[in-house]
Every structure is written in C-alpha cells, then in structure tokens.
C-alpha positions in Angstrom: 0.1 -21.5 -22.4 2.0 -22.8 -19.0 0.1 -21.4 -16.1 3.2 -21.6 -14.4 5.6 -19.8 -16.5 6.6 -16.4 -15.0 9.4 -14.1 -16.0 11.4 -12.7 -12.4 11.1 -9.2 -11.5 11.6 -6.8 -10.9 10.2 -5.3 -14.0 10.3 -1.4 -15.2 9.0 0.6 -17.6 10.0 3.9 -19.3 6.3 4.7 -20.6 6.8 3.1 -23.6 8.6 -0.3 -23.0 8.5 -2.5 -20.2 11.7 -4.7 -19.8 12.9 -7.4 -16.8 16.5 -8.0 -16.2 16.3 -10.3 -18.5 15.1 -8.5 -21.3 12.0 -7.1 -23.8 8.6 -8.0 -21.5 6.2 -5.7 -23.5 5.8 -2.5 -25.5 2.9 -0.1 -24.4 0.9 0.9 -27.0 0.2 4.5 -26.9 -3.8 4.6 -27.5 -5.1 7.4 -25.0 -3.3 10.4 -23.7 0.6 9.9 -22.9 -0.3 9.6 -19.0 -2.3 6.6 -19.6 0.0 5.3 -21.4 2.5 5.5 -18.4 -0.1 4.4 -16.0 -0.7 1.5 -18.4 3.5 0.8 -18.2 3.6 0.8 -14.3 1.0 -1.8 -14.1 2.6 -4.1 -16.3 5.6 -3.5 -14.9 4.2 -4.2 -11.4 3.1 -7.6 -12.5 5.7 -9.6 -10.6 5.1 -7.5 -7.6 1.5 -8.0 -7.7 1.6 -11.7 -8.1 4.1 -11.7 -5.1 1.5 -10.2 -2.8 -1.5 -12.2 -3.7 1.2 -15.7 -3.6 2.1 -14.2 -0.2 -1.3 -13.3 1.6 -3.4 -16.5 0.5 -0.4 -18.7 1.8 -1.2 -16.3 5.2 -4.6 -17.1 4.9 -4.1 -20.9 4.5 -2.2 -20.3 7.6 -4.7 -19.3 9.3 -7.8 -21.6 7.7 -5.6 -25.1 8.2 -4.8 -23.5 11.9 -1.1 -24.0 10.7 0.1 -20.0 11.6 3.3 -20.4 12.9 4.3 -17.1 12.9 3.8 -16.5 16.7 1.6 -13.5 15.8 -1.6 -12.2 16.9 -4.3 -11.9 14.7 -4.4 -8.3 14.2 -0.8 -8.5 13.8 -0.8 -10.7 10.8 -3.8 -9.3 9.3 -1.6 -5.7 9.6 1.0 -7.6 8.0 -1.3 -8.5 5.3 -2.3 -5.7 4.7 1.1 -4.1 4.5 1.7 -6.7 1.7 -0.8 -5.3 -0.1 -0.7 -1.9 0.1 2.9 -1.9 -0.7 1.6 -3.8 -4.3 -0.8 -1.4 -5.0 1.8 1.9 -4.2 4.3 0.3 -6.8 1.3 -0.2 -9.5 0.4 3.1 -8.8 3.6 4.7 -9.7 5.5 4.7 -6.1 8.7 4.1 -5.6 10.3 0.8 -4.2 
C-alpha cells in the first residue's frame, strides 16, 4: 500500500455509500442500528477533512519547534488558530455542516 496515496475531497455520504467527486470511496455496512451506520458514513466521509487538519496543525507546530513561525502571530493567536482547525474537523466528522 502507498502511504502516500489519497483520493481529494471532499467526500460525502448518504448513510449507506460514501463517494468523492471522483467516484465510489466505500459502502457502509449496516451492522448496528441505522444511526450508527450514518455516524459510521460521516466519519469516513470526513477523512480528507481530518487528514487536512492534522497535515495543517503539525506543520504549525514545526513552525513553532524549528522557531520558523512566520505568521506574525502571537502565540495564543496561533494556538486559537489551531484549535479552530481542529474543531472545525471534528464538527464535520460529527455530522455538521461545512
């Protein structure tokens, strides 16, 4: 397997099939109760999303270990910015919209 093969986002699901503009990603298999089985479709479906943020924040965190932040803010600023980041991740995963 190519660790760095991805397939773009943004990725959706309809409870039962998760799909990229680009086509078929996967088929949730409906195991538990039907809500699950949509919980289980928005977290695939927030993949791309949730690979974004993590990419995003430890290049911010490099930033700021190798003393390279050029982003002129503060600290508390960039952590909020972080954190914003993330947060926004988790809200999609969780069923929010974008």
């Amino acid at each position: 397997m190519n660790p760095n093969y991805t397939t773009d986002g943004p990725w959706s699901s309809d409870s039962e099939f998760v799909s990229s503009p680009d086509g078929f990603i996967a088929q949730v298999v409906e195991r538990d109760t039907p809500r699950e089985t949509e919980a289980n479709g928005r977290l695939i479906a927030s993949a791309p999303d949730l690979l974004a943020a993590c990419e995003a924040v430890v290049n911010d965190c490099d930033a700021i270990l190798d003393g390279d932040d050029m982003s002129g803010m503060s600290d508390q600023e960039l952590f909020s910015a972080i954190r914003r980041t993330l947060t926004f991740a988790i809200f999609k995963a969780k069923g929010g919209a974008a």
